[in-house]
TORPA-4810 file (N, C-alpha, C, O; in nm, 3 decimals):
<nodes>
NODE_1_-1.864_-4.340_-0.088_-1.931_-4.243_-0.008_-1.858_-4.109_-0.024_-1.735_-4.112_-0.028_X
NODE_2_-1.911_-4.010_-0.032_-1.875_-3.868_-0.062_-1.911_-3.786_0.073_-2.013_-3.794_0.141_X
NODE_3_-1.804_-3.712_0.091_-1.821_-3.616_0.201_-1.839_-3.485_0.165_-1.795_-3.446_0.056_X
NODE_4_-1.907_-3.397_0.252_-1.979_-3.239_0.194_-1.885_-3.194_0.286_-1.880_-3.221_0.406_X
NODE_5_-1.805_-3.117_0.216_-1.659_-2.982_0.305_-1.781_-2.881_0.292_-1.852_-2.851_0.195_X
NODE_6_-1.780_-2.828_0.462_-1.855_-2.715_0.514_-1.773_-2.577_0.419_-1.652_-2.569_0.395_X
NODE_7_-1.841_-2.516_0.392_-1.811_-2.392_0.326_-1.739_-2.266_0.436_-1.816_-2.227_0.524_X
NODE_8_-1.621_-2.214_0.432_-1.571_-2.171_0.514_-1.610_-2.046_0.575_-1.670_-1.982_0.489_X
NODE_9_-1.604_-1.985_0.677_-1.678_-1.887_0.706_-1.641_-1.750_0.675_-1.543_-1.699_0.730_X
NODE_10_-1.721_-1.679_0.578_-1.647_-1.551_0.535_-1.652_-1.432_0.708_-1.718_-1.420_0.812_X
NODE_11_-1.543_-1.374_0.643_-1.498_-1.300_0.818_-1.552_-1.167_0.830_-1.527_-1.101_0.729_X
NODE_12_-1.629_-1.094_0.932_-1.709_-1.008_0.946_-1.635_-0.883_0.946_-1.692_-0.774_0.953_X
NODE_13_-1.472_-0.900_0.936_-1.428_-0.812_0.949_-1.287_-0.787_0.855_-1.232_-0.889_0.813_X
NODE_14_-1.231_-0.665_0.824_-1.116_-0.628_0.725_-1.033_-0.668_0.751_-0.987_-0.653_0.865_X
NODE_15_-0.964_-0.752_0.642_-0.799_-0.819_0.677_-0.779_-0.697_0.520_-0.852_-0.627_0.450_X
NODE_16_-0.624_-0.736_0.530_-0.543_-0.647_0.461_-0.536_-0.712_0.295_-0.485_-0.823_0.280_X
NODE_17_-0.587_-0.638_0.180_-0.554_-0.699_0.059_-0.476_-0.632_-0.043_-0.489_-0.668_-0.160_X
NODE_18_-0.389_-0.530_-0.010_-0.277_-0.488_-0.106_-0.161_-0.500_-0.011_-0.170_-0.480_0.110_X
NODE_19_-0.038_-0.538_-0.083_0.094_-0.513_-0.053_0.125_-0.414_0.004_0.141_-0.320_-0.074_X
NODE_20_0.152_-0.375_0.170_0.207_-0.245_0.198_0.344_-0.215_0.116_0.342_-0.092_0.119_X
NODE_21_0.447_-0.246_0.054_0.543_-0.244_-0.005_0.484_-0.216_-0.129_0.453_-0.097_-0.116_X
NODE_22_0.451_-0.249_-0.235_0.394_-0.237_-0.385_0.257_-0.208_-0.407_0.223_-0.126_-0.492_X
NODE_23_0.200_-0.252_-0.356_0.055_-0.173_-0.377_-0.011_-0.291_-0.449_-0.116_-0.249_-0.498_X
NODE_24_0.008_-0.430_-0.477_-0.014_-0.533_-0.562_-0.121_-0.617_-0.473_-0.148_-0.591_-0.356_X
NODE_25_-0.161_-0.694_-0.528_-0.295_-0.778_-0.445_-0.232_-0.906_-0.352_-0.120_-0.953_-0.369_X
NODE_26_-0.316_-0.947_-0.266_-0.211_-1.006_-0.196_-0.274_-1.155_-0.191_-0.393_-1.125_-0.186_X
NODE_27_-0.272_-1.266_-0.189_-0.282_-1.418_-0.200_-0.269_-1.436_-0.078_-0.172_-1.391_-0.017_X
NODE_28_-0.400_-1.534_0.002_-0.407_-1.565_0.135_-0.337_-1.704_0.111_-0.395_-1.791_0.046_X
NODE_29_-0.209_-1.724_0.166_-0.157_-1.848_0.232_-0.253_-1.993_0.301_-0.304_-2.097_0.258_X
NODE_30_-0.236_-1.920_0.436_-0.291_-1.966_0.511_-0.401_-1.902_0.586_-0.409_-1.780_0.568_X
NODE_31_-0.485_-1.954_0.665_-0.552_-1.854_0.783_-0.575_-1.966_0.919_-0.649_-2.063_0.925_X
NODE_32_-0.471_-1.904_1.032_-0.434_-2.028_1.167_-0.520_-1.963_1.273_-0.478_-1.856_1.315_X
NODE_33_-0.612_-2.000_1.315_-0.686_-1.997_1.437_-0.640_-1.965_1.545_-0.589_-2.070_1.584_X
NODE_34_-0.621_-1.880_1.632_-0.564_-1.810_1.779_-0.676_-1.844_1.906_-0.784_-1.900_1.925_X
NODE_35_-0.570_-1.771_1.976_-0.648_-1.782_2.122_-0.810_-1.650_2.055_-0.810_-1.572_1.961_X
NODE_36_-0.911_-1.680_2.147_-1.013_-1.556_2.200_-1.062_-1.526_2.081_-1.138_-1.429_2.077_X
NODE_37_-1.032_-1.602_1.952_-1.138_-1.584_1.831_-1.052_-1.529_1.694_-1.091_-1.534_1.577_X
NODE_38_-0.878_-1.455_1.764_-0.799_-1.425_1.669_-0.784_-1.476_1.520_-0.868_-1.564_1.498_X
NODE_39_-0.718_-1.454_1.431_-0.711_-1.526_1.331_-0.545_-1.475_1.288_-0.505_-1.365_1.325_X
NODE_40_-0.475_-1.552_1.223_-0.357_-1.527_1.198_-0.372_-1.528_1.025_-0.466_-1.607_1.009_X
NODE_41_-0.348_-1.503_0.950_-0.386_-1.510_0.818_-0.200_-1.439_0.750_-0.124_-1.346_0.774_X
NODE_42_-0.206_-1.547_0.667_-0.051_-1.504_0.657_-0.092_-1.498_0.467_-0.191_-1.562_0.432_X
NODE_43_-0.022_-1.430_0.375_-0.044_-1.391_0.242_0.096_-1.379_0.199_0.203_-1.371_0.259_X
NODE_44_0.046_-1.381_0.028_0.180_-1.353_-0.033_0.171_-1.260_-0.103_0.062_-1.263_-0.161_X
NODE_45_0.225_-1.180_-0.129_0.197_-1.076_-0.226_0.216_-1.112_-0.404_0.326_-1.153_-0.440_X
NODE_46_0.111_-1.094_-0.503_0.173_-1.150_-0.630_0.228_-1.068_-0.727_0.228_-1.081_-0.849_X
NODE_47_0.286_-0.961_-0.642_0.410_-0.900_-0.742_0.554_-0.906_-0.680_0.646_-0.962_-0.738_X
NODE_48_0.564_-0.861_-0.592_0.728_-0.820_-0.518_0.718_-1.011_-0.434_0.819_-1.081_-0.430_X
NODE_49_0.608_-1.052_-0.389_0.669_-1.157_-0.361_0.676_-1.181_-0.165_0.685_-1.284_-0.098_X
NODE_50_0.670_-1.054_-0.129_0.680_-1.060_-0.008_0.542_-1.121_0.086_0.423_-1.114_0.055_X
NODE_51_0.601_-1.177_0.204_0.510_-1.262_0.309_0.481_-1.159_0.385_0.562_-1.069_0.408_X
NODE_52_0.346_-1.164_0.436_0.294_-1.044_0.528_0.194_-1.147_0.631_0.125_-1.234_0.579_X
NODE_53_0.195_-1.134_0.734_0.113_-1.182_0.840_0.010_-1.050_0.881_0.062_-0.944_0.915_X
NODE_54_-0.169_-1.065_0.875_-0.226_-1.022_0.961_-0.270_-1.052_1.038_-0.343_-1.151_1.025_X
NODE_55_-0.257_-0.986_1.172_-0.359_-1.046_1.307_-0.478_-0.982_1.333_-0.496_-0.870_1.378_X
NODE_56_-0.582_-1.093_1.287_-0.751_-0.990_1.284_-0.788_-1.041_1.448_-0.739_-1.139_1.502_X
NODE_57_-0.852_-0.980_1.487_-0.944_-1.010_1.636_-1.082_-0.967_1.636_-1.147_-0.864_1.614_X
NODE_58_-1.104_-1.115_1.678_-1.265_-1.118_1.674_-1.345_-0.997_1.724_-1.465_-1.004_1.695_X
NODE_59_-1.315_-0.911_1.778_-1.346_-0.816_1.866_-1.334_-0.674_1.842_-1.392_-0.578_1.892_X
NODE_60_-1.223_-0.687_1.733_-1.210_-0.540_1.662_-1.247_-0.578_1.554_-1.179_-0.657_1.488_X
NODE_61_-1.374_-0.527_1.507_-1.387_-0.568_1.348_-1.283_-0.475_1.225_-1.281_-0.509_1.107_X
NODE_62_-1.201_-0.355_1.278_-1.106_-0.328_1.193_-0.977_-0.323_1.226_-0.900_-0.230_1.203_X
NODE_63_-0.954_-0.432_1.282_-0.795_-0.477_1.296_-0.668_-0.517_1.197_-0.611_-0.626_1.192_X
NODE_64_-0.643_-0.416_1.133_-0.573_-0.455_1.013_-0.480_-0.348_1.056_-0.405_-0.428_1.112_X
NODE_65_-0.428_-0.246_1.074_-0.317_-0.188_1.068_-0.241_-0.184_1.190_-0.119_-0.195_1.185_X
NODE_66_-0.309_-0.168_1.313_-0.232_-0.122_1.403_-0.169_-0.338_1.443_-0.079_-0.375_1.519_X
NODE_67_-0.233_-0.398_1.382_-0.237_-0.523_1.457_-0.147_-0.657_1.338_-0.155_-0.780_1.332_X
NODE_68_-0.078_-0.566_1.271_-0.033_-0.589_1.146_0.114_-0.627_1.147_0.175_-0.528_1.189_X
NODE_69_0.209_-0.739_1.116_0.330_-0.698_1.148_0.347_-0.781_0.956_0.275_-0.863_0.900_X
NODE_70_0.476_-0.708_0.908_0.560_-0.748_0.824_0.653_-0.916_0.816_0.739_-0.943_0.898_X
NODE_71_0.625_-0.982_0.737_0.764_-1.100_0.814_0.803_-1.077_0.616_0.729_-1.036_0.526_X
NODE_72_0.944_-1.125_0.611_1.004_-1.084_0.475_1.034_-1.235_0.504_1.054_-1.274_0.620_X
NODE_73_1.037_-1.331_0.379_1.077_-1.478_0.397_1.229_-1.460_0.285_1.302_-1.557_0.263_X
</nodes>
């Protein structure tokens, strides 16, 4: 028996896709589900390498900078 994986839901709103550090494209990790509709979406960058977390909210459809923090692994 074969199971059908639901197709994931593309997001109505801007997450972050260059490296604030290099300017390079950035590789989504993960993306962790929050309280109130949030989304945590953590990336890697594929030049310098660095981990960046964005916090999108369902509610601001352009939540990418002010809602943005850096993590360096």
């Amino acid at each position: 028996m074969s199971q059908v994986e639901p197709e994931p839901a593309k997001p109505s709103f801007k997450v972050m896709s260059n490296c604030p550090q290099c300017s390079a494209s950035l590789a989504v990790l993960r993306i962790i589900p929050g309280k109130a509709g949030a989304e945590y979406w953590t990336m890697r960058c594929t030049k310098c390498g660095g981990i960046h977390l964005d916090i999108v909210k369902a509610d601001s459809p352009a939540a990418t900078g002010a809602d943005s923090s850096d993590v360096f692994a």
